[in-house]
C-alpha positions as CSV (number, residue, x, y, z in Angstrom):
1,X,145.4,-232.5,152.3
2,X,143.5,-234.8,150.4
3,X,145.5,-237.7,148.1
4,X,144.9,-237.6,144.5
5,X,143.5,-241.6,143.4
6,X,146.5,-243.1,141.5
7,X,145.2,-243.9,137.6
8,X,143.9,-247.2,137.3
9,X,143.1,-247.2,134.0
10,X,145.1,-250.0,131.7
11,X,145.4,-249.2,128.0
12,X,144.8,-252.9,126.8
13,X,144.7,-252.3,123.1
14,X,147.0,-250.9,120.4
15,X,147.1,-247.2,119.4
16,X,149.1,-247.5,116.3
17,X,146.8,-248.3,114.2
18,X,144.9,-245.2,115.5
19,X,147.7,-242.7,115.4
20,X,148.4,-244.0,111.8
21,X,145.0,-243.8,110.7
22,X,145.0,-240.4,111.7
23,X,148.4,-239.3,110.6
24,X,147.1,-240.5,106.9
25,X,143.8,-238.5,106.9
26,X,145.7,-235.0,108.4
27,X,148.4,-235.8,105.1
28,X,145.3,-236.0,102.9
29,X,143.7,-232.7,104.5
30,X,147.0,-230.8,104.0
31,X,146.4,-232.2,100.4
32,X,143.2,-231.2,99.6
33,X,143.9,-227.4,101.3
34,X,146.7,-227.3,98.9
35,X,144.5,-228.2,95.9
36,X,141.5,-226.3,97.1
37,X,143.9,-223.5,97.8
38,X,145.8,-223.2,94.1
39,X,142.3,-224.1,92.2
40,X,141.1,-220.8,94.1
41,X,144.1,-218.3,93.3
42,X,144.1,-220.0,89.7
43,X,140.4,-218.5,89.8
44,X,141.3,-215.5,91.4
45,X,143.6,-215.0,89.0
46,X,141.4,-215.6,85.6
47,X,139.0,-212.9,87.1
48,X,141.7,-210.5,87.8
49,X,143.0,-210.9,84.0
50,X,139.5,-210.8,82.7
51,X,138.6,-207.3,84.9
52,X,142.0,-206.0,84.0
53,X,141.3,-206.4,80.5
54,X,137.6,-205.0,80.6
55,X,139.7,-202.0,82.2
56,X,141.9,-201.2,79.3
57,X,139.2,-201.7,76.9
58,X,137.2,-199.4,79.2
59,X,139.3,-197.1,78.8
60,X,140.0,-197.0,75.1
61,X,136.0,-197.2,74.6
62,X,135.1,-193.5,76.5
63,X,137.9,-191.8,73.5
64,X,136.2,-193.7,71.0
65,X,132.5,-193.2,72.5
66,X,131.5,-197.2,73.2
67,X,131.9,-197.5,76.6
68,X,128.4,-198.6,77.0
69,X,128.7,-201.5,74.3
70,X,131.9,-202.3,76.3
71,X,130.2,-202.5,79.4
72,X,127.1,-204.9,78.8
73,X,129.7,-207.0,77.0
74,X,132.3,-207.4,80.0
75,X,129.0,-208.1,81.7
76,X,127.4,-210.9,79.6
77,X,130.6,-212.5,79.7
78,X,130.7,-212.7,83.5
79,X,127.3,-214.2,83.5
80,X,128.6,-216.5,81.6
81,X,131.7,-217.5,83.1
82,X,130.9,-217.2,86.4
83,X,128.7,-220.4,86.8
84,X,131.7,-222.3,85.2
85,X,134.6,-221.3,87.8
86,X,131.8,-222.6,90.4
87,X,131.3,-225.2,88.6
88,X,134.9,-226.0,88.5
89,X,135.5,-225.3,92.2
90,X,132.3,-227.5,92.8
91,X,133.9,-230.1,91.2
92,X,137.9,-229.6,93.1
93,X,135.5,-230.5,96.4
94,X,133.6,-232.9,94.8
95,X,137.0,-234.8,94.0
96,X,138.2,-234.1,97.2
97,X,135.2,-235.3,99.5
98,X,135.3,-238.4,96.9
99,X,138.8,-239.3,97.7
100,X,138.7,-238.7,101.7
101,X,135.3,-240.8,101.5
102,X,137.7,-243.6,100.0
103,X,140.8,-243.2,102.2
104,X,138.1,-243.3,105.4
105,X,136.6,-246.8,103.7
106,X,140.1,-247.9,104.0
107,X,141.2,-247.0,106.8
108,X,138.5,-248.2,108.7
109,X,138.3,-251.9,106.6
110,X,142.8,-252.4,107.9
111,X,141.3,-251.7,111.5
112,X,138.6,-254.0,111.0
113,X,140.9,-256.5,109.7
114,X,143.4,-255.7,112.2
115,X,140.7,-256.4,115.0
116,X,139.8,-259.4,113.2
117,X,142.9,-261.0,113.2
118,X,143.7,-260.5,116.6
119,X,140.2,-261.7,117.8
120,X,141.4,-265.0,115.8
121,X,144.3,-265.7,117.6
């Protein structure tokens, strides 16, 4: 049986800044999900409404013989909307890259001061 080398690593520095840094950027992932998340089933939602109604007036239209007119509207009106809700989810990310880009800034300017100071003293 062989022995195992005892660790002789030393941790010579402080992890809390670390550990805090990191605890502050998970908080602001679980963040964005939850906005990325709700922005999505808010535009889940609009397109369910808007296909639900194109539906019932689908409906009604084939008794009244304008289903085609029906139709090529529901389907100009997706063209048109559908660049906005990627626009708008475009810009959820946008806001949310922005603000992680700023709490990363920070953080890493307190452990450059922190590392600073102590290289002071």
């Amino acid at each position: 049986m062989t022995d195992l080398p005892s660790p002789s690593a030393t941790f010579n520095f402080n992890l809390a800044p670390v550990f805090r840094a990191g605890a502050l950027i998970q908080e602001q992932i679980f963040v964005a999900s939850a906005t990325v998340t709700a922005d999505l089933t808010a535009s889940a939602a609009r397109r369910g409404l808007r296909c639900f109604e194109f539906l019932t007036q689908l409906a009604c239209s084939i008794d009244h013989g304008d289903a085609v007119e029906v139709l090529s509207d529901y389907v100009e009106s997706e063209l048109e909307e559908y660049p906005r809700e990627v626009a708008r989810l475009y810009e959820v990310g946008s806001r949310t890259l922005s603000h992680a880009a700023e709490l990363c800034r920070d953080v890493a300017a307190g452990q450059a001061s922190e590392t600073e100071a102590k290289t002071v003293v």
